[in-house]
N, C-alpha and C positions, 0 to 999 in steps of 0.2 A: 429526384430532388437531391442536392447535394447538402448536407448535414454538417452544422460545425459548432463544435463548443466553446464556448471565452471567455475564460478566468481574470479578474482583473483583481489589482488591488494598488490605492495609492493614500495620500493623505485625502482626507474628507473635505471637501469644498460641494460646493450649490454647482448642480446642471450635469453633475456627471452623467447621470440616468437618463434624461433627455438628450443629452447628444447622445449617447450611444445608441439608444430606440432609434433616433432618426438616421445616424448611417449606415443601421441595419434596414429599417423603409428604405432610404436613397438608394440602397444596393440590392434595392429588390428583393427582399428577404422579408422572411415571415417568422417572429418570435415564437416559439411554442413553449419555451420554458425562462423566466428570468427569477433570482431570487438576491435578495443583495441583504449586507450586513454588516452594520458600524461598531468597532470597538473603540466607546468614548475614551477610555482609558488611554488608550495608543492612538485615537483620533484616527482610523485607519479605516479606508473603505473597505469592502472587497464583496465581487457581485461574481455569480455565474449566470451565463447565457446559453442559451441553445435556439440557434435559427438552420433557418433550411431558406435554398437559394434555387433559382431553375437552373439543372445543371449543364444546358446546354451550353449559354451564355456565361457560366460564372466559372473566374478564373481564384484559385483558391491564394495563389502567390501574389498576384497582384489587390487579391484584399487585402491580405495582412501588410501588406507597403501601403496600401492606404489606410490604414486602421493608425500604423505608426505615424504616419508623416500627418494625419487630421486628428487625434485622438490622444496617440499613448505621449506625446512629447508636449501636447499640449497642458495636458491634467497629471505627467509625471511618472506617470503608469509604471509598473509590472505586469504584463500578459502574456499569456499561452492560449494560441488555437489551434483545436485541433480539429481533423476530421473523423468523420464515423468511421470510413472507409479504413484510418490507418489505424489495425488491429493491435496493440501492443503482445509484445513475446516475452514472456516470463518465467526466468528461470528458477528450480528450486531446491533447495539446498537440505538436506535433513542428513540424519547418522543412525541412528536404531529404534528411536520410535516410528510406529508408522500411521499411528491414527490421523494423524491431521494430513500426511502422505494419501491415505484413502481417502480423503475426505474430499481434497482438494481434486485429484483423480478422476471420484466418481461423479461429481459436479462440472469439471471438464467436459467428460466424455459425453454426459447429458444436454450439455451445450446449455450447462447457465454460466460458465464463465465465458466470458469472447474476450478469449487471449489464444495466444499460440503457446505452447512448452516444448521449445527444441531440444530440453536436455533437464535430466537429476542432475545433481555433483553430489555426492556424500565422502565421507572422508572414510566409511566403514562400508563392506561388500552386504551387507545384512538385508538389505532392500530390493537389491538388484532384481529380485522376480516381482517385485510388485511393478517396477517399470516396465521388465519384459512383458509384463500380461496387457499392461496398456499402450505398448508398442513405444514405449518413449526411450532415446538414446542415455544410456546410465552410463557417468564417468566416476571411476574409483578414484579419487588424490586420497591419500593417507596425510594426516597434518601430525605434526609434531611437534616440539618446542622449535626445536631446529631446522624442521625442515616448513614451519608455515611462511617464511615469505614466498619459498618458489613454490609451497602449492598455492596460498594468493596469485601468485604470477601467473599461473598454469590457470585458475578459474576466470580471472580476467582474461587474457588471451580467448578461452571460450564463449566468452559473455560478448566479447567482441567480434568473435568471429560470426556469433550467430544474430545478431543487433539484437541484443537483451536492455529491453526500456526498463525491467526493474527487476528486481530476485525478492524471493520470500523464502525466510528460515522457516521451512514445516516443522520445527524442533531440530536444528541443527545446535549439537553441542558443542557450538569452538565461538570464541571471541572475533567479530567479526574486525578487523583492524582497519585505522584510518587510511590508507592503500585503496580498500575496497570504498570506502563509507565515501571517500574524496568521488571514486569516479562514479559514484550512484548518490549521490549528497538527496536525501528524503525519497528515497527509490529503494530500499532494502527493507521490507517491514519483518519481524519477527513477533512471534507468539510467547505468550509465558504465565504463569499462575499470579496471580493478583497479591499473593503474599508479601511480598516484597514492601518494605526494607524488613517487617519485622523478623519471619520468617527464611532465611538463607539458606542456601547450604545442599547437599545431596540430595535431601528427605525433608523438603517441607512441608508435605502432608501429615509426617509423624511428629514433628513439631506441631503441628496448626491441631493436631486433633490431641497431643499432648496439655493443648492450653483451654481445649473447651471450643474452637472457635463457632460462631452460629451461622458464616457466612464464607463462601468461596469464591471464586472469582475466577477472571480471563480478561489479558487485556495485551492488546494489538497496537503497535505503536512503529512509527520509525528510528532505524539504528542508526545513533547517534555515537561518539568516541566517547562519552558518558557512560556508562553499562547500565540499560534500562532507565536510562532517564532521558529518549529521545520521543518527540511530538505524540501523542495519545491518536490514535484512530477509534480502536472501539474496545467496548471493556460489556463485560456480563456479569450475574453473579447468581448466585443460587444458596436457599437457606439451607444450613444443617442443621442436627440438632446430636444429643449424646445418645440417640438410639442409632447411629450410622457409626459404622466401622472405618478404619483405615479403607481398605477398598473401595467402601462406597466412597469416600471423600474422592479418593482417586477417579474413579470412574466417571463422578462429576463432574469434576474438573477436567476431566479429559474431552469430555463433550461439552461444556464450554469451549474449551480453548479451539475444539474443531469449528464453532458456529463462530464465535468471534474472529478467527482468524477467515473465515471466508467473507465474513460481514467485510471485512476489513480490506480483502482483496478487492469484493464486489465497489467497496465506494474508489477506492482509487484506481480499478478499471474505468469507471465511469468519468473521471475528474472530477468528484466529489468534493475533495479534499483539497484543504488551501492551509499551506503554513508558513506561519510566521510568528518568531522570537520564541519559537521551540514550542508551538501551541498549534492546533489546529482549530480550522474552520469548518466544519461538514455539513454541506447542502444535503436538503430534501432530495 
């Protein structure tokens, strides 16, 4: 059976959902998953689909020409289909931490991500054996003030040469700049401690546990030229209380930030994830 998913989103009108069931019926197809979702506010449809097709017979190029020319042009559409078959390849980017580097790794290798990782980048050598043990090709660029456009230029160049569909900062500490953000526009997601704005700076845990805090956090989002104010994917949290140490808060948060940020890959391996006006949508 050939497998395809269908993101739609347009302004809200009567019948979207009935035509679309029925020229997935007319094309021989069987729904197995449909979920949809109106934001009155924005008056803004937006549905995901999953059908499967006999794959003898079904041509995957000449659906989406019929989809557009019966469907997206009629009701206005935005869509993406994809198929199961095309595996996305994801590159990832970290510098000296490596818990979310393991994390990601050992969930790879177990095969609950279905992605490809053609390649690390890190800007520091500190990692390099955790790649070599899991056989992934590791590039050093060092970044600097002065020298970050050509290593931008040098990780794009890679990203291209290996068809990289999106990159994840495992804790990559450098500003990721509009250069990158333009050729992955909601294709870059990044991890980071939930503190934020109160909390900034080198040591937010010695700040957050300086003030009493009863609550920590983790929250996974797309990079935006904003700094951490780009679309939310997923966020966690977990209680404290003033019998936990600086360590503990750390350690917490550290395992946070590894569940949320895989949550976070998992939904946007999947097409989960639908944004619009800097907000997301996350399907079941």
């Amino acid at each position: 059976m050939k497998k395809l998913t269908i993101l739609i989103n347009c302004k809200d009108q009567s019948g979207i959902i009935a035509t679309v069931t029925n020229f997935i019926a007319n094309n021989n197809g069987n729904i197995v998953y449909i979920d949809q979702h109106v934001d009155r506010e924005q008056d803004i449809f937006f549905m995901r689909l999953e059908g499967e097709f006999e794959a003898i017979s079904f041509n995957t190029e000449a659906f989406k020409e019929n989809f557009k020319s019966n469907l997206a042009e009629q009701f206005k559409m935005k869509w993406r289909i994809y198929s199961a078959e095309d595996k996305p390849k994801m590159a990832l980017f970290v510098s000296k931490y490596d818990h979310c580097l393991y994390d990601i790794l050992g969930r790879y290798n177990s095969g609950e991500l279905d992605v490809e990782i053609p390649f690390i980048i890190s800007n520091h050598n500190t990692l390099k054996p955790i790649a070599d043990s899991f056989n992934i090709p590791f590039y050093h660029i060092p970044v600097t003030k002065d020298t970050k456009p050509e290593a931008e230029e040098q990780q794009l160049k890679l990203c291209k040469e290996f068809g990289i569909h999106f990159i994840v900062l495992a804790r990559y500490m450098q500003i990721v700049s509009s250069k990158v953000i333009s050729q992955y526009n909601n294709k870059v997601i990044n991890i980071h401690h939930s503190f934020l704005p109160a909390f900034v700076g080198a040591k937010p845990y010695h700040s957050a546990y300086k003030r009493g805090v009863k609550i920590i956090g983790a929250t996974s989002h797309y990079v935006t030229e904003e700094l951490d104010a780009g679309p939310i994917i997923e966020q966690d949290v977990a209680r404290v209380s003033h019998t936990h140490a600086i360590e503990d808060l750390i350690a917490k948060g550290r395992d946070l930030e590894k569940i949320v940020l895989a949550n976070a890959i998992k939904l946007h391996i999947k097409r989960k994830v639908m944004v619009y006006n800097n907000k997301t949508v996350i399907f079941s």
